[in-house]
C-alpha positions in Angstrom: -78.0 -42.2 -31.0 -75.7 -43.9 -32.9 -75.0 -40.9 -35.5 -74.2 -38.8 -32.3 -72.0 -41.0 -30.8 -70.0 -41.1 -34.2 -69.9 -37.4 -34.5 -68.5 -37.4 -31.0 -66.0 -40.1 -31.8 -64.9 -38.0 -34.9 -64.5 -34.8 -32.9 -62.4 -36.3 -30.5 -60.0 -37.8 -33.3 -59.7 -34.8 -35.1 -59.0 -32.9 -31.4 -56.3 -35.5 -30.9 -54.8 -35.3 -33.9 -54.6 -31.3 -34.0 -53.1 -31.5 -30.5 -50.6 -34.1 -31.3 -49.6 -32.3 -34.9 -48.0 -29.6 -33.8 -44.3 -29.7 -33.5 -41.9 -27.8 -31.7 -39.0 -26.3 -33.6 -36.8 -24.8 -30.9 -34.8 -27.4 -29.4 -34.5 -27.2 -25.4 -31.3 -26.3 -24.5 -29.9 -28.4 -22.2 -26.6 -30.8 -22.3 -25.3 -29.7 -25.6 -28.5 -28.5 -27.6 -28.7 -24.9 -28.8 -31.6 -22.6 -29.4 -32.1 -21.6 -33.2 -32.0 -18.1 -32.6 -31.9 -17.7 -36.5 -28.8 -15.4 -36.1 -25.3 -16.1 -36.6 -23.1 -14.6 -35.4 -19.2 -14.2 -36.7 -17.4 -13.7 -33.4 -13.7 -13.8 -35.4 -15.4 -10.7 -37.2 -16.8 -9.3 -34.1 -13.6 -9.5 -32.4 -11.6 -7.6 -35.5 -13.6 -5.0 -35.6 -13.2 -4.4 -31.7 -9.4 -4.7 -32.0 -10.0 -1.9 -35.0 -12.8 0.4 -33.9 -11.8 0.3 -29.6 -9.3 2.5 -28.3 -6.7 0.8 -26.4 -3.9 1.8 -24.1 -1.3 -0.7 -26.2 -2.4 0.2 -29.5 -2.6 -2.6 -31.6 -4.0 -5.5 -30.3 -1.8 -8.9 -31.1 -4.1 -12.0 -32.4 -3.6 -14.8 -30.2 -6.6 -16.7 -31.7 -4.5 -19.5 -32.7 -3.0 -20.0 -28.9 -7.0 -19.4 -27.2 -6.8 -23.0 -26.4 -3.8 -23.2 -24.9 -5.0 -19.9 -22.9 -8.6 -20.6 -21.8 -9.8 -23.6 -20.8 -13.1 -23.7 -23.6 -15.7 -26.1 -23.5 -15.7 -28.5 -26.3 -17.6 -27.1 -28.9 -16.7 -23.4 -28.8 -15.3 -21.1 -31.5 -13.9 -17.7 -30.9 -11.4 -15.4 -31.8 -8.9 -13.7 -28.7 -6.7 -11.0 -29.1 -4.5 -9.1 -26.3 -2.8 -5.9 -26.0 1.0 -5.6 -24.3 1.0 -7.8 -20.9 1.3 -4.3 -19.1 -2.2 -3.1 -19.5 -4.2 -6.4 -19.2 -6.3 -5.5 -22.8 -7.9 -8.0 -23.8 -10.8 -9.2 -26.3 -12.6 -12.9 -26.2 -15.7 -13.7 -28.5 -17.1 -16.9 -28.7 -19.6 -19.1 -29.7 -20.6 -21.9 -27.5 -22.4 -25.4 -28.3 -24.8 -24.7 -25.8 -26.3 -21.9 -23.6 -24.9 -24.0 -20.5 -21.5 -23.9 -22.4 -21.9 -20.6 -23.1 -23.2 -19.5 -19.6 -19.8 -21.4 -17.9 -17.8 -19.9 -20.2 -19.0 -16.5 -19.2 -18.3 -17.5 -15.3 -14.4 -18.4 -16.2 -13.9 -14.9 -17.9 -15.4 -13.4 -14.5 -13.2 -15.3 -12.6 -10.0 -14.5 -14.9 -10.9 -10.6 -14.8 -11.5 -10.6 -10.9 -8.0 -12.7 -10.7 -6.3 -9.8 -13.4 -7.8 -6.8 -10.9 -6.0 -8.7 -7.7 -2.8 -8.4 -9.8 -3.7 -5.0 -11.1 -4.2 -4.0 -7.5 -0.8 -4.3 -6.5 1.3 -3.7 -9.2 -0.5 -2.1 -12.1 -2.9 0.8 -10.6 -3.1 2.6 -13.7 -4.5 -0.9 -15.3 -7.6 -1.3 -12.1 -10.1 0.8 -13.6 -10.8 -0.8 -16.8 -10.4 -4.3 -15.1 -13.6 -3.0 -12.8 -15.8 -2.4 -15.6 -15.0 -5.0 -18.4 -17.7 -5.4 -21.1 -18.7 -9.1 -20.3 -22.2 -9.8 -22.3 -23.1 -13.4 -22.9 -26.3 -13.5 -25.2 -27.7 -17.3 -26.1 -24.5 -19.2 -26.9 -22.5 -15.9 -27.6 -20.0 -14.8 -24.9 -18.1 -11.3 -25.4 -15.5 -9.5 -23.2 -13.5 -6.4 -24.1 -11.2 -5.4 -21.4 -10.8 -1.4 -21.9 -11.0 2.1 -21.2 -13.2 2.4 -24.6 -16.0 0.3 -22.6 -18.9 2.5 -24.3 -17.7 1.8 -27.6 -16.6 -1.7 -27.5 -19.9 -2.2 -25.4 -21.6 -0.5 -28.5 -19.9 -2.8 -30.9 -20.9 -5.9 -29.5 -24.7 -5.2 -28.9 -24.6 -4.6 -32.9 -23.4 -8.0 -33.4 -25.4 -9.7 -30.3 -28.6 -7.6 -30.5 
């Protein structure tokens, strides 16, 4: 009796001790904690090669990435890279990488907001600038937010998904 009851009592140590062990590397991501997706992602490279590889009405795109805070109102955390073509034909790229998927997730609500506000405008004075403004490449992956505002949506579309997966 009393080697079975130690055999028991060992078996439920080592039970508690296997179940208790483990450890769970992906963080939860609320408030500001990220997943580790294992991928990084260079969003000021992303956003180059859109600028270079997209067709857009106003040719080059200007890089404004040193004025996106003064633009956009980020959260606090978030890198990204901004560029914009001529203020006629409402062009623009935004990449970004957020502190959190929360971050990233309300950063991705603003830019719907900004586009739907740019199509009013483009309604009444800028026809020829409505269609691309109703299908703008918006993808938010993780803490990875991407818009390309353009007539090239299948390309820059194409672009991003390389970098985003």
């Amino acid at each position: 009796m009393k080697k079975a009851f130690s055999l028991l009592l060992a078996l439920l140590l080592t039970v508690a001790l296997v179940a208790c062990g483990g450890k769970n590397e992906s963080k939860d991501t609320t408030d500001n904690e990220t997943k580790d997706t294992g991928k990084t992602v260079d969003v000021t490279a992303m956003a180059a090669e859109l600028a270079e590889k997209v067709k857009f009405e106003s040719g080059e795109m200007k890089d404004l990435t040193d004025k996106m805070d003064l633009v956009f109102d980020l959260p606090e955390g978030t890198q990204g890279a901004y560029y914009r073509g001529d203020g006629e034909t409402k062009e623009e790229i935004i990449t970004a990488r957020c502190a959190s998927e929360k971050d990233a997730a309300a950063l991705k609500s603003m830019l719907e907001t900004q586009v739907a506000d740019l199509l009013a405008d483009a309604q009444r004075y800028q026809p020829d600038a409505v269609p691309r403004l109703e299908n703008p490449v918006l993808i938010q992956k993780g803490v990875y937010v991407a818009l390309c505002i353009t007539d090239d949506a299948d390309t820059a579309e194409q672009i991003i998904k390389g970098y985003l997966g």
